[in-house]
Biopython code that builds the backbone (N, CA, C, O; Angstrom):
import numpy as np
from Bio.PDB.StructureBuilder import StructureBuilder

atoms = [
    (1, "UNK", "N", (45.295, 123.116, 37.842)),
    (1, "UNK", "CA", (45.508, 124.533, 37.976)),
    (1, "UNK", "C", (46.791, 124.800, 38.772)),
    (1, "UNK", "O", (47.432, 125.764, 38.355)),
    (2, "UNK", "N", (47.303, 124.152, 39.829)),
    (2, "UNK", "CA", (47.810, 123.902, 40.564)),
    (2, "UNK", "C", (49.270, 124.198, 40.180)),
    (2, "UNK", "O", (50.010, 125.103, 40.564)),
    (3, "UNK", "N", (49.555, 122.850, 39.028)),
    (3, "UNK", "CA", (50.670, 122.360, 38.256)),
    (3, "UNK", "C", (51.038, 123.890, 37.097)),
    (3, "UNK", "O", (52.067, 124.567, 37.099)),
    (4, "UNK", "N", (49.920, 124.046, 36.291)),
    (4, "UNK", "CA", (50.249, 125.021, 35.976)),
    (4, "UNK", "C", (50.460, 126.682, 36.501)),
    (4, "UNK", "O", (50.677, 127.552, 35.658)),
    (5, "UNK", "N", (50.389, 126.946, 37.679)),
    (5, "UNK", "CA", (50.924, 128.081, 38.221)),
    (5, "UNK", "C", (52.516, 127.978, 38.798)),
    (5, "UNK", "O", (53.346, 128.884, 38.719)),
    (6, "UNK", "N", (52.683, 126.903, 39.279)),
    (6, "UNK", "CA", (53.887, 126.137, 39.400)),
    (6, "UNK", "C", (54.866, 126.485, 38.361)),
    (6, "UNK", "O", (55.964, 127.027, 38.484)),
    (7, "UNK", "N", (54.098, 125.961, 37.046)),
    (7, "UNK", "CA", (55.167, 125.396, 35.541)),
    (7, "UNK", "C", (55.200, 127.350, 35.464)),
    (7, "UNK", "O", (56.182, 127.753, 34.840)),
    (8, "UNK", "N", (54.298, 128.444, 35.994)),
    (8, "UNK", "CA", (54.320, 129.665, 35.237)),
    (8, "UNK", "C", (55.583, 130.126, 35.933)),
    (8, "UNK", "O", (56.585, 130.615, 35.412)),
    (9, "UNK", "N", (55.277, 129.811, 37.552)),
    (9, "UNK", "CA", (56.740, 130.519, 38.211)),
    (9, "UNK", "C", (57.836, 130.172, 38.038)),
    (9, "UNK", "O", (58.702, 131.046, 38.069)),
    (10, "UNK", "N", (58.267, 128.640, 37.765)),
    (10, "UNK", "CA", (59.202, 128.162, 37.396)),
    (10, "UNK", "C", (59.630, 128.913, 35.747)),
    (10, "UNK", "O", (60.816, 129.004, 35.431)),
    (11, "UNK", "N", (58.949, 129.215, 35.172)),
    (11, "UNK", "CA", (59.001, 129.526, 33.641)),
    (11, "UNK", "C", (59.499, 131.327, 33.888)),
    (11, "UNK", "O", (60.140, 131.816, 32.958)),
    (12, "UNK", "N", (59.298, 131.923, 34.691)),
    (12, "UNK", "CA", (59.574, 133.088, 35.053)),
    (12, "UNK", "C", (61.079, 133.171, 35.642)),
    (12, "UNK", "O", (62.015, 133.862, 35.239)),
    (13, "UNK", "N", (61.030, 132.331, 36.632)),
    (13, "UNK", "CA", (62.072, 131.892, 37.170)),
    (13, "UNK", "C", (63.202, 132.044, 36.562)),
    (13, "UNK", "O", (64.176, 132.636, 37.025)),
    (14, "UNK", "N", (63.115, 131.444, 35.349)),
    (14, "UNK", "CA", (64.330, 130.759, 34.694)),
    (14, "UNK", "C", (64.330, 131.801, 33.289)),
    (14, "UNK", "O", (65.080, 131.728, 32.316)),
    (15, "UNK", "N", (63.552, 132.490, 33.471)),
    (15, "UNK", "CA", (63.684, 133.623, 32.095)),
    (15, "UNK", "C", (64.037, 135.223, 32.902)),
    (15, "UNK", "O", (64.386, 136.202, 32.242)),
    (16, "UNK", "N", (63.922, 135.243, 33.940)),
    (16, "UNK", "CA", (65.023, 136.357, 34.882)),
    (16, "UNK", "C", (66.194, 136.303, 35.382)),
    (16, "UNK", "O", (66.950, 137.263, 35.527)),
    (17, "UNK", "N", (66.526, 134.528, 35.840)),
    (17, "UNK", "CA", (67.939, 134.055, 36.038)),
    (17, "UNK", "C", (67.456, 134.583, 37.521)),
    (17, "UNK", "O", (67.921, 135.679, 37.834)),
    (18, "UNK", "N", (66.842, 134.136, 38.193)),
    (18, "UNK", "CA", (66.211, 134.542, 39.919)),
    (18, "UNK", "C", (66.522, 132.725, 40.060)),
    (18, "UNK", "O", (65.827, 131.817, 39.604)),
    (19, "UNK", "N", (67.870, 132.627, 40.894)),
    (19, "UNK", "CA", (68.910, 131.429, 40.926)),
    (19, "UNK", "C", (68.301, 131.136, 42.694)),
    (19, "UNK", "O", (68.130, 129.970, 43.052)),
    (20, "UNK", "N", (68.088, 132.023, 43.442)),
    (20, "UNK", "CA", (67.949, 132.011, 44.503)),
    (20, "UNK", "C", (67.111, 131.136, 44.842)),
    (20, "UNK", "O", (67.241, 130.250, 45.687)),
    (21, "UNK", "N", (65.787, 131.498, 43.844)),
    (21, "UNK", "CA", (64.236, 130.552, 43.924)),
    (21, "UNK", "C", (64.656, 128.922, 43.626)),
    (21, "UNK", "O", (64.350, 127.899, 44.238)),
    (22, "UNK", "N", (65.448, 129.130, 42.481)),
    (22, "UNK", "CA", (65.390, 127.402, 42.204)),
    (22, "UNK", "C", (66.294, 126.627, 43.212)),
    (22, "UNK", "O", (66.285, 125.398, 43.292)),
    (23, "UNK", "N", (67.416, 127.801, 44.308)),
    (23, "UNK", "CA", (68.182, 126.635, 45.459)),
    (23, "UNK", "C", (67.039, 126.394, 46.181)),
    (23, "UNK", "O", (66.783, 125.277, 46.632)),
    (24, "UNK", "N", (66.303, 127.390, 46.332)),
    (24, "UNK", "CA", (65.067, 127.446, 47.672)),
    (24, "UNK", "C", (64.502, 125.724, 47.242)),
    (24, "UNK", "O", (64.891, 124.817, 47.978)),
    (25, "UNK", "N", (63.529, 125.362, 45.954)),
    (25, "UNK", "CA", (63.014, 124.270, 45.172)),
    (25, "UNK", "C", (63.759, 122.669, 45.598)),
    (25, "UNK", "O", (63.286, 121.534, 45.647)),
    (26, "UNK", "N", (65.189, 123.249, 45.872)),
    (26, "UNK", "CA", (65.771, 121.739, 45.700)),
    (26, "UNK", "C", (65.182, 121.501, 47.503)),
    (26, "UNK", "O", (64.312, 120.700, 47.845)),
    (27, "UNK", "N", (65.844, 122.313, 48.294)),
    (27, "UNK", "CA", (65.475, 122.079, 49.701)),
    (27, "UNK", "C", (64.458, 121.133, 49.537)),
    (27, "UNK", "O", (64.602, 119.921, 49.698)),
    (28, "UNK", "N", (63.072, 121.902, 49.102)),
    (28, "UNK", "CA", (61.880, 122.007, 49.087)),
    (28, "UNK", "C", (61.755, 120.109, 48.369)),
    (28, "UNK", "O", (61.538, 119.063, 48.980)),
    (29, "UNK", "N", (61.925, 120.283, 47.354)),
    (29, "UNK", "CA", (61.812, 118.679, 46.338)),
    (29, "UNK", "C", (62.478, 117.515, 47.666)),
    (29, "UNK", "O", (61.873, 116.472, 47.911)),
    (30, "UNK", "N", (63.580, 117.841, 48.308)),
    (30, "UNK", "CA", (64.227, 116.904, 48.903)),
    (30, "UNK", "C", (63.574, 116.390, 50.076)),
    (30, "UNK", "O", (63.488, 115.215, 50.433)),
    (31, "UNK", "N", (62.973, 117.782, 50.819)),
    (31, "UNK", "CA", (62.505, 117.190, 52.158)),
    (31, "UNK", "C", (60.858, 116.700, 51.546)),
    (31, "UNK", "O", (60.102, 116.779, 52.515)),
    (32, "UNK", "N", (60.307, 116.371, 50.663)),
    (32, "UNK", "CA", (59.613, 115.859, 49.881)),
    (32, "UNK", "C", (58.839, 114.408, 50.579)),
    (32, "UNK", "O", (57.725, 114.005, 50.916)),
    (33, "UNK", "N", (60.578, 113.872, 50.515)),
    (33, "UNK", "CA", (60.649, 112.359, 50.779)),
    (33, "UNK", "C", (60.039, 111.998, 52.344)),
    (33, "UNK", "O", (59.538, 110.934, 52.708)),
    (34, "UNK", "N", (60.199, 112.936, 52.941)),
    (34, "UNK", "CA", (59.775, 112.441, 54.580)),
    (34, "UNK", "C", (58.409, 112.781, 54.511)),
    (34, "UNK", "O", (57.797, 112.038, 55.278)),
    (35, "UNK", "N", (57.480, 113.756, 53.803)),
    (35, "UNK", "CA", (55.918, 113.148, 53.833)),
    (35, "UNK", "C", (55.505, 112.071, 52.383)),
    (35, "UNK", "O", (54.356, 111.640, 52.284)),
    (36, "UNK", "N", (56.168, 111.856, 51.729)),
    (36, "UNK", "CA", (55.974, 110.415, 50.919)),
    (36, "UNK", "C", (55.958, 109.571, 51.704)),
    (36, "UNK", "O", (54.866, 109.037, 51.901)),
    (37, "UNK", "N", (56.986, 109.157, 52.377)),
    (37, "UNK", "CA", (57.367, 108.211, 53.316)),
    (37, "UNK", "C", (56.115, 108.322, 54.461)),
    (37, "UNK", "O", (55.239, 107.458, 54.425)),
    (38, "UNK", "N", (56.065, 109.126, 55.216)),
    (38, "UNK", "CA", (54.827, 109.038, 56.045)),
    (38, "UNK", "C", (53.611, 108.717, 55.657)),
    (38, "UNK", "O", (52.828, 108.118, 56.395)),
    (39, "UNK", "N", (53.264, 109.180, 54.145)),
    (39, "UNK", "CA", (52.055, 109.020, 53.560)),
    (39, "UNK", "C", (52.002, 107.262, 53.237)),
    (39, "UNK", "O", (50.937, 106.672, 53.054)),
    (40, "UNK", "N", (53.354, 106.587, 53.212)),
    (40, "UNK", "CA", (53.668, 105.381, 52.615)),
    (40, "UNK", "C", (53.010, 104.621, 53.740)),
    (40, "UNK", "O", (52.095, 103.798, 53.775)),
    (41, "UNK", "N", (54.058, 105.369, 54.960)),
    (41, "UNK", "CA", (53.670, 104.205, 56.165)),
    (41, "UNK", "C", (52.418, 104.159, 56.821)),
    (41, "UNK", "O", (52.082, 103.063, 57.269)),
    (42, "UNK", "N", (51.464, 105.368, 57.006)),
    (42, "UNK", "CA", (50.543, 105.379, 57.266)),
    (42, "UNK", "C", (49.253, 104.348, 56.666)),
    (42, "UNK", "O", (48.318, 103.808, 57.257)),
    (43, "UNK", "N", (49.804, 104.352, 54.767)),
    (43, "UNK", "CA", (48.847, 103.535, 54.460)),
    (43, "UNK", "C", (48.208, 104.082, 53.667)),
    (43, "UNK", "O", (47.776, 103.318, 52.803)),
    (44, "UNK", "N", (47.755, 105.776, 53.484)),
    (44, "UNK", "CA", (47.649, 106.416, 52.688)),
    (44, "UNK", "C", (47.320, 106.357, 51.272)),
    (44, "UNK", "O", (46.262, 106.440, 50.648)),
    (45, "UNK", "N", (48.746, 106.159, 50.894)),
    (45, "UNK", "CA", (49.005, 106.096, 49.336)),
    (45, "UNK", "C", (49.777, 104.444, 49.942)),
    (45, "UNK", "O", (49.899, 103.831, 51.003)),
    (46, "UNK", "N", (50.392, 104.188, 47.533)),
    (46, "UNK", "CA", (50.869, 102.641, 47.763)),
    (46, "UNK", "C", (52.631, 103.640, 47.658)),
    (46, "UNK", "O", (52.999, 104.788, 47.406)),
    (47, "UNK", "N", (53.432, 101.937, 48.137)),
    (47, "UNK", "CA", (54.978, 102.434, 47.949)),
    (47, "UNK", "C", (55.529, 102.624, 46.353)),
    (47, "UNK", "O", (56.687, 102.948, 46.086)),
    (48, "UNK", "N", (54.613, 102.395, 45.481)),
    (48, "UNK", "CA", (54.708, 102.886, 44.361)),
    (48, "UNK", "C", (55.172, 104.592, 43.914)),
    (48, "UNK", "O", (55.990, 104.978, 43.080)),
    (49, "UNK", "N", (54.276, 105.371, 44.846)),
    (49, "UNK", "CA", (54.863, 106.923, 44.597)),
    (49, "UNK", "C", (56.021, 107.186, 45.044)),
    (49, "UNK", "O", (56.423, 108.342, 44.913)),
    (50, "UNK", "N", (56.768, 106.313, 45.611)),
    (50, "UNK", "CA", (58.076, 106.719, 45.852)),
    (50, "UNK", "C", (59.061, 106.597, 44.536)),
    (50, "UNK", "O", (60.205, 107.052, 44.529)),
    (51, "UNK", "N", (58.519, 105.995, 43.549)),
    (51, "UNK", "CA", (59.158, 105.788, 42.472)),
    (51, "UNK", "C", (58.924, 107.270, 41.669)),
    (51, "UNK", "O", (59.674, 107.871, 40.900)),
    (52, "UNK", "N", (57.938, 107.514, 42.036)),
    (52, "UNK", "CA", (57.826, 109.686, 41.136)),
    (52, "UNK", "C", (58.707, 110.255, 42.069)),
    (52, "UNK", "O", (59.608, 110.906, 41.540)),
    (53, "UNK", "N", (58.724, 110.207, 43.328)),
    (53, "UNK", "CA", (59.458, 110.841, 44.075)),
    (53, "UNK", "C", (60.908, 110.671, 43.621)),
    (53, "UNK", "O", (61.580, 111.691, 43.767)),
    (54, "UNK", "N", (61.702, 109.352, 42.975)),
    (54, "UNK", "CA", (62.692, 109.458, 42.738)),
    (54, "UNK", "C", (62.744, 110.413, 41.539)),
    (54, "UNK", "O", (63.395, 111.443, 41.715)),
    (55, "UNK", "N", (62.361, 110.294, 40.758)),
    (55, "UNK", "CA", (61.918, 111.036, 39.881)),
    (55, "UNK", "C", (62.433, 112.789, 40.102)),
    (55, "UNK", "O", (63.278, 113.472, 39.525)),
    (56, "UNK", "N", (61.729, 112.996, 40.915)),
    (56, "UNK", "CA", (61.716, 114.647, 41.437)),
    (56, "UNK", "C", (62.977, 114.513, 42.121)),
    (56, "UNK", "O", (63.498, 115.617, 42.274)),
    (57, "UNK", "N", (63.567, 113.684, 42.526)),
    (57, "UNK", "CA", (64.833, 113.580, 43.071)),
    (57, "UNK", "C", (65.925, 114.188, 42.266)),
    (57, "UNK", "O", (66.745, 115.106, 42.302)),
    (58, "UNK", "N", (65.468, 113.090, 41.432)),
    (58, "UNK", "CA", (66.795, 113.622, 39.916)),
    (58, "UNK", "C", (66.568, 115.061, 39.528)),
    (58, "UNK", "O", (67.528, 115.739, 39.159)),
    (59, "UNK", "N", (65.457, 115.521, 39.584)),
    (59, "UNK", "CA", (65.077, 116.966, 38.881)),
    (59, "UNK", "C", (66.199, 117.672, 39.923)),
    (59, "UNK", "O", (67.189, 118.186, 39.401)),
    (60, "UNK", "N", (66.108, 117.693, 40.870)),
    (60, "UNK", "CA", (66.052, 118.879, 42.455)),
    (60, "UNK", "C", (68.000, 118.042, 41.926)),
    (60, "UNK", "O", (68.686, 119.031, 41.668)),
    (61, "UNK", "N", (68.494, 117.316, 41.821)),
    (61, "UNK", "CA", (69.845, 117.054, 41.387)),
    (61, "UNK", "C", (70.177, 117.800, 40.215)),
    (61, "UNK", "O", (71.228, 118.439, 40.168)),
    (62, "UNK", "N", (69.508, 117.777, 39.429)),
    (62, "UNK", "CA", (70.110, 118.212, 37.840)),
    (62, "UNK", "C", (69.523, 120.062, 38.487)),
    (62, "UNK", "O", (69.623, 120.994, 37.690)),
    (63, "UNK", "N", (69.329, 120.153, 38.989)),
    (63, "UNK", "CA", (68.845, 121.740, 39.152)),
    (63, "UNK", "C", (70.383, 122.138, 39.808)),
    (63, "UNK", "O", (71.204, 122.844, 39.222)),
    (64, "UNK", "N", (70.542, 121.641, 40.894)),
    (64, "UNK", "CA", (71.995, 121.354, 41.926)),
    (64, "UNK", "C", (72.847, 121.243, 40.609)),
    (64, "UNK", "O", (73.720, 122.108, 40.545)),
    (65, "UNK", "N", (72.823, 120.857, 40.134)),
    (65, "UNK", "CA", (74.594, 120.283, 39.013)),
    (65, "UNK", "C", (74.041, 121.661, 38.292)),
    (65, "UNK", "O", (74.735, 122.659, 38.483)),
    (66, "UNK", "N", (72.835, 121.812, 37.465)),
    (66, "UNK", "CA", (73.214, 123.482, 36.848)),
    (66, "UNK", "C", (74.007, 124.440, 37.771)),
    (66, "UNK", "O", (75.086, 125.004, 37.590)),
    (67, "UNK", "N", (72.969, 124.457, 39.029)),
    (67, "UNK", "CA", (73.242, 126.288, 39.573)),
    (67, "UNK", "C", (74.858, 125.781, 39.505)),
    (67, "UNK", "O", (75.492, 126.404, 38.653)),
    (68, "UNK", "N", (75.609, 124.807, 40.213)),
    (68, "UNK", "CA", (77.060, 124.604, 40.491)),
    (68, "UNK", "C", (77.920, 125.398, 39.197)),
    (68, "UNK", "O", (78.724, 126.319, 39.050)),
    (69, "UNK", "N", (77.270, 124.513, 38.484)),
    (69, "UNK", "CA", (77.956, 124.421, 37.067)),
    (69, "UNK", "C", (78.008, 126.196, 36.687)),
    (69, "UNK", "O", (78.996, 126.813, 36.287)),
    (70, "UNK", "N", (76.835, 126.666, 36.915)),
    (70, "UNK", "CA", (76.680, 128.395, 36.827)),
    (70, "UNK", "C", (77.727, 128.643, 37.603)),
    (70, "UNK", "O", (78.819, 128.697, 37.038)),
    (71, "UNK", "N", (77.686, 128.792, 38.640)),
    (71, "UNK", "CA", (78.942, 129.502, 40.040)),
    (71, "UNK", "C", (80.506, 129.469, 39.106)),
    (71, "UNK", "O", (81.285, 130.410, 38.955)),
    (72, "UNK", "N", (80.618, 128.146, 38.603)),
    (72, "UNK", "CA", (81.921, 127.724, 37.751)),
    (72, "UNK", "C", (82.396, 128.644, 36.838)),
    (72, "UNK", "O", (83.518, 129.150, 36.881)),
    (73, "UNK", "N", (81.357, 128.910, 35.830)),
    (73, "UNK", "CA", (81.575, 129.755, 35.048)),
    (73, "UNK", "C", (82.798, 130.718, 35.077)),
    (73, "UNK", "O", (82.931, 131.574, 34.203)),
]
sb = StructureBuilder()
sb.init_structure("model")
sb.init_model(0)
sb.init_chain("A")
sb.init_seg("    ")
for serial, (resi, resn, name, xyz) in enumerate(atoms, 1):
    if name == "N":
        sb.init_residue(resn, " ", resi, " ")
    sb.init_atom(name, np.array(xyz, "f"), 0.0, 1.0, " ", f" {name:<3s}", serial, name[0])
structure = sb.get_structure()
């Protein structure tokens, strides 16, 4: 349920051109990595999810190279 309220705002998001929300996202995706990492070291989870995390890395990048690429225009 979660994922899909997510996929709705993001889907809104990007069909108003509301550019603001998706810089807010990258912040958000990036500082990500410091509770992966805690969740890693604690023991938590395995160091395997850091490999989705790269993952979301690239997203929160290719979001960064659009908005840029927009400003260019």
């Amino acid at each position: 349920m979660l994922l899909l309220i997510l996929a709705f705002f993001n889907i809104q998001v990007a069909r108003n051109g509301i550019t603001l929300f998706s810089r807010w996202t990258i912040y958000a995706r990036l500082s990500a990595l410091f509770f992966v990492l805690a969740f890693v070291l604690s023991g938590l989870i395995g160091p395997i999810i850091v490999l989705f995390w790269l993952g979301d890395f690239d997203g929160a990048m290719w979001t960064r190279l659009a908005l840029h690429s927009e400003r260019q225009l």
